[in-house]
C-alpha positions in Angstrom: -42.1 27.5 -39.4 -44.0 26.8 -42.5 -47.4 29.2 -42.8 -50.0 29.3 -45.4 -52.1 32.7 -44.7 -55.5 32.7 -46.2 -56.5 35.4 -48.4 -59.0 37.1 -45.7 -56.2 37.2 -43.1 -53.9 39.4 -44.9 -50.6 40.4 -47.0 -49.7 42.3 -44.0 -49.8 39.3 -41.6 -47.5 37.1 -44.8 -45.2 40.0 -45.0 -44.7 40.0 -40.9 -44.1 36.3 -40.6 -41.1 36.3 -43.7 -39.5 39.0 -41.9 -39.0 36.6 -38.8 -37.9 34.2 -40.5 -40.6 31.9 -41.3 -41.6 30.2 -44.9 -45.0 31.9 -45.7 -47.2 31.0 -48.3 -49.7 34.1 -49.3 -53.2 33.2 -51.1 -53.6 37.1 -51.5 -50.4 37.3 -52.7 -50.0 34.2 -54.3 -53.1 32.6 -55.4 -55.8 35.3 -54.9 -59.4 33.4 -55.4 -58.6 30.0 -54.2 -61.0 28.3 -52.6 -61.3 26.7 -49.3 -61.0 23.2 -50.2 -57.8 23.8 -51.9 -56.0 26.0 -49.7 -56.8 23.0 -46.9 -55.3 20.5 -49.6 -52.4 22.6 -50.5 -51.4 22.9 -46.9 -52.0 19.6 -45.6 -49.9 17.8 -48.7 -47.6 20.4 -48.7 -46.9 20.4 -44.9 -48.2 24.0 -44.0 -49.9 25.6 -41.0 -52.6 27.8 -42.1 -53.7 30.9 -40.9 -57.0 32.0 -41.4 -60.1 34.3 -40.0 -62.6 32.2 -42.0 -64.7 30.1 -39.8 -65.6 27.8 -42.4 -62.5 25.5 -41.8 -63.6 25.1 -38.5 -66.6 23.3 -40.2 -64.2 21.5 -42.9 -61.8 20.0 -40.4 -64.3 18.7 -37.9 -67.8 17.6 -40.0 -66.1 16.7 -43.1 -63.1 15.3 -40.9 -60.4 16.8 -43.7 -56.5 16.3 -42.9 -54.4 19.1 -42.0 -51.1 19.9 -40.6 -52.0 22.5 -38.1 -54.9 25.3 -38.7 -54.7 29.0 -36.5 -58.2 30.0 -36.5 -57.9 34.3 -35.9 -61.4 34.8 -34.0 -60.4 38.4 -33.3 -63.5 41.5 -32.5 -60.7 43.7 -34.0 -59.6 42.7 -37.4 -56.9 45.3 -38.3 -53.5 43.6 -39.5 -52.2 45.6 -36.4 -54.3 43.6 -34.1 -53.6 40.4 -36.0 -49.8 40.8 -36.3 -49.8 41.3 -32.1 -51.8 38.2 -31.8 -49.8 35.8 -33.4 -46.7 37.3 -32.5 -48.1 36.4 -29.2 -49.2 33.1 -30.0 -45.2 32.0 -31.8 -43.3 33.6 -28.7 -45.7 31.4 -26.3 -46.7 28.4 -28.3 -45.0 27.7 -31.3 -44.2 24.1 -30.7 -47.6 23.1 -30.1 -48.9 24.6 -33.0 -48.6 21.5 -35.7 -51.7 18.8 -36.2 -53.9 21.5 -34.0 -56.8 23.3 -34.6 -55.6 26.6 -32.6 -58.5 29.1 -31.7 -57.2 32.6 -31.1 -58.9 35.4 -30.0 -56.8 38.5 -28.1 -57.6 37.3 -24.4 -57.5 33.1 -25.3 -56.2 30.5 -26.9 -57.8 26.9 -27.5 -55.8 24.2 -28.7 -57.7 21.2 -30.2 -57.1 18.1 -31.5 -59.1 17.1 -34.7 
């Protein structure tokens, strides 16, 4: 799978997905500053999922009704990469075909799939 991960959710989390396989785009890595509006444009025209603990897509995909190609929304009380890493390794070996053209909300008991 294709993944963008946003700059708050990690290098650890970018480095875990390319090492199973998947084609990861990292803003920390890659384009450290970048702001919301063009990570959510970068992924939807470039046909990425995004990854993300920043609550303000939420807002960006719903009340300003922007395109994207799939959004993970990481609403986690424990924010360690550890933590992270387990809940999406969770998420791929339980849902990973249903995660393009959702907004997915994590958290480590739940998961909410939503169409937007």
């Amino acid at each position: 799978m294709r993944f963008i991960v946003d700059e708050c959710t990690g290098p650890h989390v970018a480095r875990w997905l390319r090492q199973h396989g998947h084609d990861v785009f990292s803003v920390y890595e890659e384009a450290r500053g970048l702001d919301d509006d063009s990570i959510l444009t970068k992924a939807f025209t470039e046909d990425w999922i995004l990854i993300t603990n920043d609550k303000d897509f939420g807002e960006k995909v719903y009340r300003e009704r922007r395109p994207h190609k799939g959004v993970v929304f990481l609403r986690l009380a424990d924010e360690r990469a550890t933590n992270k890493i387990n809940v999406i390794q969770r998420l791929l070996a339980n849902h990973a075909p249903q995660l393009p053209n959702f907004f997915v909300v994590v958290t480590e008991k739940q998961i909410r799939f939503a169409r937007s």
